[in-house]
N, C-alpha and C positions, 0 to 999 in steps of 0.2 A: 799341354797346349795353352791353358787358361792362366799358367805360368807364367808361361813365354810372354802371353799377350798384357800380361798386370805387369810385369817387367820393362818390357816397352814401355808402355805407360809411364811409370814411373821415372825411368830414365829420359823420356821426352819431354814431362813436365821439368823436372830436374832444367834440362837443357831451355828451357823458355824459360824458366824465371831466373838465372843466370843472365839471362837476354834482354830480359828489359829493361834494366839499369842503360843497357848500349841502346835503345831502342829510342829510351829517352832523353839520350844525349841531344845537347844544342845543336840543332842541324846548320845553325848559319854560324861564324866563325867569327871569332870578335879577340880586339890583341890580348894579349894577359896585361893583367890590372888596370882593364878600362874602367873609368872613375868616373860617375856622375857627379857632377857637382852642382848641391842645393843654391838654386838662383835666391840671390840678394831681395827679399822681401821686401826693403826697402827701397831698390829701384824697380825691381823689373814686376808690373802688374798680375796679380795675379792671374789671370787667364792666361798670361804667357809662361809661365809658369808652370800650368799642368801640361805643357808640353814636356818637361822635364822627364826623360826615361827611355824605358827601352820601348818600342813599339813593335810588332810580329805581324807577319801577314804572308802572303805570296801573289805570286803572278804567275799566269799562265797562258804558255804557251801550246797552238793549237788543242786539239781537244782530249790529248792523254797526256798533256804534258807539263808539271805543275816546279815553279822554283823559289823555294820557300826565303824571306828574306826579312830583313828589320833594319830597324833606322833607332843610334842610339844620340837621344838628343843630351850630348853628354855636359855641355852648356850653354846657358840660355841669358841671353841680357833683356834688355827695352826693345833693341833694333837687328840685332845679328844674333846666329848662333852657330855653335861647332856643331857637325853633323859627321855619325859616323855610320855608311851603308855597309849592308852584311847582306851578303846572298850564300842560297847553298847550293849544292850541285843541283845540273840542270841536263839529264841525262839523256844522251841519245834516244828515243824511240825504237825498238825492240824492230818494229816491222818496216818503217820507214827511214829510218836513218838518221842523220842529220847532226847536230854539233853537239858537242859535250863541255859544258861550261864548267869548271872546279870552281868550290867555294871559295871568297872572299872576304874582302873587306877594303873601304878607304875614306878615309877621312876628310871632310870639306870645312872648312872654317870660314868664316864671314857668310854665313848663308843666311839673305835679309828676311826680317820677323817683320809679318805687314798685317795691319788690322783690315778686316774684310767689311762690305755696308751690313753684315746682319751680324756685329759685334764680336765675330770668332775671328781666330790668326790664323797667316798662309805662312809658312817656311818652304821657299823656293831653295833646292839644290841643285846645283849643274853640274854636272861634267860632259868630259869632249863628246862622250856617246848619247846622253841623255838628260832629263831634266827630269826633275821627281818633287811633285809639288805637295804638302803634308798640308791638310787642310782640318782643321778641328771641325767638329760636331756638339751638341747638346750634350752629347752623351760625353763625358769624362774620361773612360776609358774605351774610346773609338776618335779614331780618326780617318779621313778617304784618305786615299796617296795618289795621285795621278802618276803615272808613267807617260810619258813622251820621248821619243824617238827615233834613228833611223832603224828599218829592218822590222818594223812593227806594222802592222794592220791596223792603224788607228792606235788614239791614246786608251789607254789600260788605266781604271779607277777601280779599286779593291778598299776595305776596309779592314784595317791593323788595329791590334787590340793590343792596349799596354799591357806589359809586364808585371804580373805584382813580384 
C-alpha cells in the first residue's frame, strides 16, 4: 500500500512540474513579433519615455471575477503614442452565469501623451466601448489605468506593473 501511495506521489508531482511551464504561460495574448521600439532620446523627454513597454495588471469584475490584461506601449513620441491593449479570458462565473469574454488584443495609434499639474504623463486610449486612461506615478514601475465605460458600475483604477 505504502507503494501504491509513493507512486502516486511521484507520478502527481511528475504531472505538476510538467504544468507549470503551461501555468506560466502569458495569459493576455499579444501578435507575434510585437516590437518595442526605444523612443528617440533626443526628442521625446525622458519621463515620457519610461512609459516605453509592456505594462500587466487586471480588472475585475464583480466579486469572483478577475480579467487579466496589459497595455504594450510599443511607441512613444513628445505627443502621441501607438498603444497595444491585451486582455485575457474573462470567464463565466461557475454559479451565476454570465459572459465569456476570449482573449485579445488591438492596436490604437495616435493615442495623445499629456503632461499632468504634478509633472507625470496621461496616455488617453479610446475605443468604441471604452476609454482606458494610463497615468504614471512616482514610482517607475507602476502606473494607475483608469477603465471607463458602458456596462461598468463606475470607473475601475487598478495599478499595472511593468514588464522587466
Amino acid at each position: 500500500m505504502r507503494k501504491i501511495s509513493l507512486s502516486l506521489a511521484v507520478i502527481l508531482c511528475v504531472i505538476l512540474c510538467a504544468a507549470v511551464p503551461l501555468l506560466a504561460a502569458d495569459p493576455t495574448p499579444f501578435p507575434e513579433g510585437l516590437k518595442i521600439v526605444p523612443p528617440d532620446k533626443q526628442v521625446v523627454p525622458e519621463k515620457v519615455a519610461e512609459f516605453s513597454g509592456i505594462w500587466e495588471g487586471h480588472w475585475t469584475y464583480l466579486p469572483v471575477r478577475m480579467q487579466l490584461a496589459a497595455f504594450a506601449i510599443e511607441k512613444i513620441g513628445k505627443e502621441r503614442a501607438l498603444v497595444l491593449y491585451s486582455w485575457g479570458p474573462l470567464e463565466s462565473d461557475p454559479v451565476r452565469g454570465g459572459i465569456t469574454k476570449s482573449p485579445g488584443w488591438k492596436r490604437f495609434p495616435g493615442c495623445p501623451v499629456e503632461k499632468t499639474a504634478d509633472g507625470n504623463y496621461v496616455i488617453t486610449v479610446k475605443s468604441k466601448d471604452s476609454t482606458y486612461i494610463l497615468r504614471q506615478t512616482d514610482k517607475k514601475d507602476t502606473i494607475m489605468v483608469t477603465q471607463k465605460g458602458p456596462g461598468m458600475r463606475g470607473d475601475q483604477t487598478n495599478p499595472f506593473t511593468k514588464r522587466k
